[in-house]
C-alpha angles and dihedrals in degrees: 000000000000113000110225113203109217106222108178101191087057094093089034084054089055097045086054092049101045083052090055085059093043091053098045093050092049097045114102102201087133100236114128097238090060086052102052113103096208142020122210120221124252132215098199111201125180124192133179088275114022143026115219125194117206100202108183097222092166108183094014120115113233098225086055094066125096112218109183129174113196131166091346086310110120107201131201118196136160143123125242112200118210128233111267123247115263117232112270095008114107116206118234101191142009117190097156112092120216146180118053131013129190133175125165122181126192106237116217118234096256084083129126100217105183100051100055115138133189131192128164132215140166092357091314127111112200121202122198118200114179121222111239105255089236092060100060121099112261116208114240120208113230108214122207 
C-alpha cells in the first residue's frame, strides 16, 4: 500500500504561479524578458572543467535559436510556432506555449567565453561552456 501525503496549497500554489505568468506576460515595462511568452526549462551541470546547460526547446529547431553572450551574460532566445486549428475542430486544451522564448544567465568569471559551444538533439538544446584553465584546482604534493 503507497502512502499519499495530502498537501492542500499545492493547487493554490499553482494558481499563484500560473498569475505570476499572466502578469509578466501582461506588463509592459519594455524590457525582453516581460515580452517573452514562454520560458524553457533549464538543467544547469557543472564538472571540474566545464558547465552545461540542458535547455527543453520541444518543437523548436535548433538553427532558429539565438544564442548571444554578452558582457558574461549568456542569452537564449527563439520563437516556436503551434500548429494551427483545423477547421471545425475546437481545441479543448492547450497546454504547449508558443511564440516567443527568452532566457538569459549570468556567467561567473571562471568562464571560458570564447569556447562556448551549443547542439541540439531530440528537443534538447546542450551548451557547453569550458572552465578557464587557470581556474581549475591544481593538486598540490604534500612532502614529508
Amino acid at each position: 500500500m503507497n502512502t499519499v501525503r495530502y498537501q492542500p496549497w499545492n493547487l493554490h500554489r499553482a494558481m499563484l504561479d500560473e498569475l505570476s505568468r499572466y502578469w509578466a506576460r501582461e506588463s509592459a515595462d519594455g524590457s525582453s524578458a516581460a515580452t517573452a511568452d514562454w520560458a524553457p526549462t533549464v538543467d544547469i551541470d557543472e564538472g571540474t572543467d566545464k558547465f552545461v546547460l540542458y535547455a527543453d526547446v520541444p518543437g523548436v529547431d535548433p538553427a532558429s535559436i539565438e544564442l548571444t553572450l554578452e558582457h558574461g551574460v549568456l542569452t537564449l532566445s527563439g520563437t516556436r510556432t503551434l500548429d494551427a486549428q483545423v477547421e471545425g475542430q475546437e481545441r479543448r486544451r492547450s497546454e504547449r506555449p508558443g511564440g516567443r522564448f527568452l532566457r538569459r544567465f549570468t556567467l561567473p568569471d571562471t568562464a571560458d567565453a570564447d569556447s562556448v559551444s551549443a547542439s541540439g538533439k531530440h528537443g534538447v538544446l546542450e551548451i557547453v561552456i569550458p572552465k578557464r584553465a587557470q581556474a581549475q584546482p591544481r593538486r598540490i604534493s604534500v612532502s614529508h
